[in-house]
N, C-alpha and C positions, 0 to 999 in steps of 0.2 A: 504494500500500500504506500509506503513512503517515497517509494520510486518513482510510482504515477501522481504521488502528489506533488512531486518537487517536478516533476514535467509539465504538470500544469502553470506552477506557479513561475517556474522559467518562461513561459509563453506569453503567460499576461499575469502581472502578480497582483492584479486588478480582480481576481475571479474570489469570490466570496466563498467562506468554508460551506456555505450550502450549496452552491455549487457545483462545488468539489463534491462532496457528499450526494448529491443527484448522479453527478458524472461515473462517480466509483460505485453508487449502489451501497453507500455505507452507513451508516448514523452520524448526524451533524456531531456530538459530541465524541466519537471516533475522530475523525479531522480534527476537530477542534483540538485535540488531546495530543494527535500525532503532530502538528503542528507545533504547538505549543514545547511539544520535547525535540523535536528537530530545533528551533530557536535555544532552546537553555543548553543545548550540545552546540551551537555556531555553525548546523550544518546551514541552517538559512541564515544570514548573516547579516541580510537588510532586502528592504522592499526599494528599488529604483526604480527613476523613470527614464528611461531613452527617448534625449531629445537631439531636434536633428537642428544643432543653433546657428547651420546656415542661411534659415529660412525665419531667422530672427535679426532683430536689431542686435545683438550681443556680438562682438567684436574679442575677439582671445585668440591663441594662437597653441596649439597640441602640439609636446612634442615627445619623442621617444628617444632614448638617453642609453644607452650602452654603456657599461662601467665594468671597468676591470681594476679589482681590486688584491691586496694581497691579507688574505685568512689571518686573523690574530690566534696566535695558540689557546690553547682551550676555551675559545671562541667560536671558533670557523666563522660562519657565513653569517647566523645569527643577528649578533650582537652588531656587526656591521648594518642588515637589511632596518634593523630596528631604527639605529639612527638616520637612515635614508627614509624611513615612513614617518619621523616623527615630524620631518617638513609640512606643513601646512601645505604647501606648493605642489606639491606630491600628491598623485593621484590610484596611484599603483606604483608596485614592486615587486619582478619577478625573479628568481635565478634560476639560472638559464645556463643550457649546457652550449658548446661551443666556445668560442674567442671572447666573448664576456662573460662574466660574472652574472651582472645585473640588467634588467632591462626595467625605465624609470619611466610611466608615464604621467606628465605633468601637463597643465596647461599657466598660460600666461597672458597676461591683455598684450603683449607685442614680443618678439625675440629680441629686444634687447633685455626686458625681464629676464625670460627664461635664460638669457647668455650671464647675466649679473648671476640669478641664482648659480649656477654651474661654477661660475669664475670665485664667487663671493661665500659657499656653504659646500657644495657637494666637493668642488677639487680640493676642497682647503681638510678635508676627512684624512687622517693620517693613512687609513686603508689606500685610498684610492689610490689608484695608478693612472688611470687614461678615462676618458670617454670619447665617446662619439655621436652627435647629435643630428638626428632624424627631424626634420618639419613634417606633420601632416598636412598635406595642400588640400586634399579631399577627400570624405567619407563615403563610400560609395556601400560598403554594409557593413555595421555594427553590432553586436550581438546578435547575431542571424537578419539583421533585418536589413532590406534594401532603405536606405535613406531616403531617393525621391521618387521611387514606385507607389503611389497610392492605393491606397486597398482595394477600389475595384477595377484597376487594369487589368486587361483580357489578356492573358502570356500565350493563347495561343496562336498558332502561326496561321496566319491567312492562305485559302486554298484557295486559286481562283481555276477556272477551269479553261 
């Protein structure tokens, strides 16, 4: 049950434990319960909303941040990642296998923010080695979702004869 519930609420976190409870054929205080314990365990960790802030007045700039750093002894990765999220600025924090360490994503109202934060907090980290910074110029799909596809466009292909 916990599986179709969090596949639900990955699609629209919008959909009400009754719902849910219609959908799965279960008793509203079943969800409510399983819910409520997936939350006090951090498997759900928050309700968002994916907004698509092209098609708004809000002006910012996303950027993704590659960091290679070197592991503090009985530390490792840690205690490094912890002070990379503890940025306000900081929007994510992944480690990541290959030629970096970390992969950072932040946004900023312009790249010279984002160049000051890197110049001014994150290179100045005793860990840190290197980065290398990524601009997003355009989101084309985010969290599964096509950005400027509206929901009732027709995907299929026109057959003419």
């Amino acid at each position: 049950m916990e599986k179709a519930i969090l596949n639900i609420l990955e699609k629209d976190s919008r959909t009400s434990v009754e719902e849910i409870a219609l959908m799965l054929n279960r008793p509203v205080n079943d969800i409510f319960a399983a819910i409520a314990d997936m939350e006090k365990r951090r498997v759900i960790c928050s309700y968002t909303t994916l907004i698509n802030y092209d098609k708004t007045e809000r002006e910012f700039v996303t950027a993704m941040i590659e960091v290679q750093v070197t592991p503090q002894r009985d530390m490792g990765f840690e205690k490094i990642a912890e002070r990379i999220y503890g940025f306000d600025e900081v929007k994510a924090v992944y480690l990541m296998s290959g030629g970096y360490d970390f992969m950072i994503l932040m946004e900023g109202k312009n790249i010279k923010e984002i160049s000051h934060f890197i110049s001014d907090k994150l290179s100045t980290l005793e860990a840190v080695r290197s980065t290398a910074t990524h601009f997003v110029l355009k989101k084309y799909k985010d969290h599964g979702v096509i950005m400027d596809k509206t929901p009732d466009e027709d995907e299929r292909m026109i057959v003419t004869p």
